[in-house]
N, C-alpha and C positions, 0 to 999 in steps of 0.2 A: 201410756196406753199398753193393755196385754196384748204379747203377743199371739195367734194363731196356730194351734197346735202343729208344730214340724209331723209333717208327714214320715220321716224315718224316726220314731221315740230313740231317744237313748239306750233305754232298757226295755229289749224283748220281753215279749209274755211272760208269763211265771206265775209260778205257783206257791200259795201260800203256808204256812205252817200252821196248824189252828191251834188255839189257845182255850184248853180247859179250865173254868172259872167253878171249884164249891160254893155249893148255895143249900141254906139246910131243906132249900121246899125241891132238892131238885133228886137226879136219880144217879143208880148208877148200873144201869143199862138205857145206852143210848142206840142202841142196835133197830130199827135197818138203815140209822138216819151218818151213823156214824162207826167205824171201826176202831176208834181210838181206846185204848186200855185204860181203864179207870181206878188209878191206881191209893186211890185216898178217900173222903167222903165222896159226898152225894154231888153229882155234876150238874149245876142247874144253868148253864149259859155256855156254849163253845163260841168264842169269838172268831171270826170267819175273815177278818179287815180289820183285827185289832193294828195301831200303829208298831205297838211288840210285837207282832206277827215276824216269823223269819220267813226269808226266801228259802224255796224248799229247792228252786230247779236253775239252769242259765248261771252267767256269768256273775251274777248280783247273789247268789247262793250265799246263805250265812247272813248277810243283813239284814235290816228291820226296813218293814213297810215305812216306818217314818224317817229314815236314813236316805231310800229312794226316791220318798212322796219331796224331800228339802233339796235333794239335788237334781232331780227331774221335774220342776213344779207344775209347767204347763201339761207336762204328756202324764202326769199322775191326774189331775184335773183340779190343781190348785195354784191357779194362776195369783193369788193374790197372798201367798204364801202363809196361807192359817192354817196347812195341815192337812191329812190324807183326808175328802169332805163326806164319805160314810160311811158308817159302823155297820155291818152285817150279822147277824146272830143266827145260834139255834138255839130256842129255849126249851126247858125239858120240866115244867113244871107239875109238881106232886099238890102243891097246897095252893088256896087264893095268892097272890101276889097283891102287895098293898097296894092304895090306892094311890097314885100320883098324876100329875101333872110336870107341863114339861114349857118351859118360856122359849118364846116366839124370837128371831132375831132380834129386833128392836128390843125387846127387854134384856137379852142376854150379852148384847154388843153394851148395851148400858151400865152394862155391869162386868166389864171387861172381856167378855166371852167372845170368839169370832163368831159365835150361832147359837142359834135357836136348835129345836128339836123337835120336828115333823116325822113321824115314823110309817110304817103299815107292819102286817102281819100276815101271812101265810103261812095258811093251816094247813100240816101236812098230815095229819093225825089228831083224831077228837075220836073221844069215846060218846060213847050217850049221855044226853044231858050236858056236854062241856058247853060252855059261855064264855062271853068278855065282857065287861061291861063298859061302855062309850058312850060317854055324854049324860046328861041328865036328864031326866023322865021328864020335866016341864023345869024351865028359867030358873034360877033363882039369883040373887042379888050375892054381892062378898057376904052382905052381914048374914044372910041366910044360913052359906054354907057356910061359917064359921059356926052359926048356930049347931048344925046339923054334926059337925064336926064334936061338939060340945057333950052333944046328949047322945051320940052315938047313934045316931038314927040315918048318919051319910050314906051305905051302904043300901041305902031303903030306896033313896031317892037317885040312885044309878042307875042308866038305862042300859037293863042288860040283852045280850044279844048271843042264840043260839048258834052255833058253829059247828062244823064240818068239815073234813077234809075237803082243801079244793079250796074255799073261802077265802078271802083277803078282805083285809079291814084297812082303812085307812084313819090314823089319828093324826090330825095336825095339831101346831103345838097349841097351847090353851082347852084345849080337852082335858076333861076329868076322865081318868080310865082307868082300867085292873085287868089283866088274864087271868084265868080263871083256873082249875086245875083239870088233870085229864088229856093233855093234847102237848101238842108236840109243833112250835113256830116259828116259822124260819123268817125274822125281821130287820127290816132295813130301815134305819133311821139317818137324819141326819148326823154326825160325829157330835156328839153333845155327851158332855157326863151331869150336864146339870138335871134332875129328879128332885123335885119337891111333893115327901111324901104326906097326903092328908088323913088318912087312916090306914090305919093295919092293924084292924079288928081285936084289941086290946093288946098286943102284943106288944112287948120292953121296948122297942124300937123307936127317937125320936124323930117326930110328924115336924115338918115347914108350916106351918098355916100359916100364918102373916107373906111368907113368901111365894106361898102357895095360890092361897086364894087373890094376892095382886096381879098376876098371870092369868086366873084360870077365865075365859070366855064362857057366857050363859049358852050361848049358838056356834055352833063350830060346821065343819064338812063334812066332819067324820062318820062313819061308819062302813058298811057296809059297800065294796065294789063290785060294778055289775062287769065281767071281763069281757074285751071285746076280740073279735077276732080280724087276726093281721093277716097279712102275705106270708103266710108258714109259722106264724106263732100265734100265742095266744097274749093278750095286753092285758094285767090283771089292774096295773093300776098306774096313772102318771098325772105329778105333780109340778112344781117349779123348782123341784129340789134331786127327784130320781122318777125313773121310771122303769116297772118291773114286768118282764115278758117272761113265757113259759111256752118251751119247745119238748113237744112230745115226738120222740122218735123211733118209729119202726124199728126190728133187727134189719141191719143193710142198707137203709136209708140215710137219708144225710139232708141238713136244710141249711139255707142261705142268706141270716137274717143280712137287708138291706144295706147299705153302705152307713157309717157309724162313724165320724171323725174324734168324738170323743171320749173320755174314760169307759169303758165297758170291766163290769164283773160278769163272771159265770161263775155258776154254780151246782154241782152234778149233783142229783139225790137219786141217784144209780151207779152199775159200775158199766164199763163198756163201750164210755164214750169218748171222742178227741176232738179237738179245736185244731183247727188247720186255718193258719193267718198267709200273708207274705212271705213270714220269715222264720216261722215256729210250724212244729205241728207237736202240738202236747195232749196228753194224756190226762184226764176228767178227772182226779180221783174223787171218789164220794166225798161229799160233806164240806171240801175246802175250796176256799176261792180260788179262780183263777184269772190273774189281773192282766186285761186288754188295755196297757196305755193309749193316750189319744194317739192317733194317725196310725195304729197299730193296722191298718188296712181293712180290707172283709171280713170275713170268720166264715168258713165250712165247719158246721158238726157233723158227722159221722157217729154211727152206732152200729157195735155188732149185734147187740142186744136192746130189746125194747126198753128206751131212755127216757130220764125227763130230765132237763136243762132248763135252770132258772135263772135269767140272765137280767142283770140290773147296770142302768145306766145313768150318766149325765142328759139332759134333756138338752 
């Protein structure tokens, strides 16, 4: 039986290092969402919770989120030792992004994987006209979209979906989907490197179909979330894998989300704020995570300057 998160983590809050990933559809100005120097091609992904992530702050300074996630398992939120359980990003996409699909636990544990890959997205930046595309426009059967797959006509039968700053999408796994280009997505998925891609629009790239389309679902949940509003935040989305709130903070104000026994990330997309725990009070920086193990107590934010804090947790 797991144990019950300890109230005192082994390892204090801390803050992450983030991890610049080249991508030829991506940029290299990442500016106001990140300060990091872009020292090579085009940066299409900054990972936020990569397990290569180093500790940037605290006593754990210099190791790797997956060095902390194997020797702290329950206060990381992986009691059953498969691993740190979410991938956080920023994507900074210039061109469509191919079409993929992504397997469910059940098909990924089937195939040695501890998980599936249920994601969302939030838009922090969409120009006019930017889109995603989620789900398909009406059913179709495997043979179908293999068909579709065939003659090139997939892309046709995607149901696309206009976007906006502000916006969150939800994709669980078995979804057909694509981001679109134009906007700027700060997403959280379950930790999965499994992508089975079904088109990318002729491009040299080799496509999964046979793996693809055994995963993909004709009806899913996805799209579109309506955000609700909490005791001082805002609830953009929550599933049985994460769930993602957004605190918008005054200059001088400070908010109090509710008591949290388990894993919590923050995530600043300003500068000017700090997280004030039991045993920490750290410093927001933009763009990188900031890791609340379980039992890490309350959390006070604080801002000098009008903030926003996107905070993702274990449910």
């Amino acid at each position: 039986m797991n144990s019950a998160p300890s109230s005192s983590p082994q390892v204090p809050p801390f803050v992450l290092q983030p991890i610049l990933v080249e991508r030829i559809w991506g940029t290299q100005d990442l500016a106001p969402w990140s300060s990091a120097a872009v020292a090579g091609g085009p940066v299409g992904e900054i990972w936020l919770t990569a397990e290569s992530c180093k500790v940037q702050t605290g006593p754990a300074a210099g190791r790797t989120l997956a060095e902390l996630t194997k020797a702290n398992s329950t206060a990381m939120g992986d009691p059953r030792g498969e691993g740190f359980p979410l991938l956080i990003k920023l994507l900074f996409p210039r061109e469509k992004l191919s079409v993929q699909v992504h397997p469910g636990d059940r098909e990924a544990q089937a195939l040695g994987m501890p998980r599936g890959k249920t994601e969302c997205w939030y838009v922090l930046s969409a120009e006019p006209g930017a889109e995603v595309a989620v789900g398909l426009r009406e059913p179709l059967t495997q043979a179908e979209v293999k068909a579709a797959i065939t003659d090139g006509s997939l892309e046709s039968k995607l149901q696309m979906i206009p976007v906006k700053a502000g916006d969150m999408v939800f994709v669980d796994a078995g979804t057909i989907h694509a981001i679109g280009p134009g906007m700027v997505v700060l997403e959280t998925q379950q930790y999965s490197d499994t992508t089975y891609r079904l088109w990318d629009y002729g491009r040299p790239r080799e496509l999964h179909v046979e793996a693809g389309t055994a995963v993909t679902r004709a009806i899913t949940k996805a799209g579109l979330v309506e955000p609700r509003q909490m005791d001082g935040f805002t609830r953009l989305v929550d599933c049985e894998y994460f769930a993602v709130d957004r605190f918008a903070l005054q200059p001088g104000s400070d908010a109090v989300p509710g008591a949290v026994e388990k894993l919590q990330i923050l995530i600043a997309l300003t500068e000017g704020c700090t997280a004030k725990t039991n045993s920490e009070i750290l410093a927001l920086p933009r763009g990188h995570a900031v890791i609340l193990p379980a039992g890490s107590g309350p959390v006070r934010l604080q801002a000098e300057s009008a903030a926003e804090v996107i905070r993702v947790l274990q449910p």
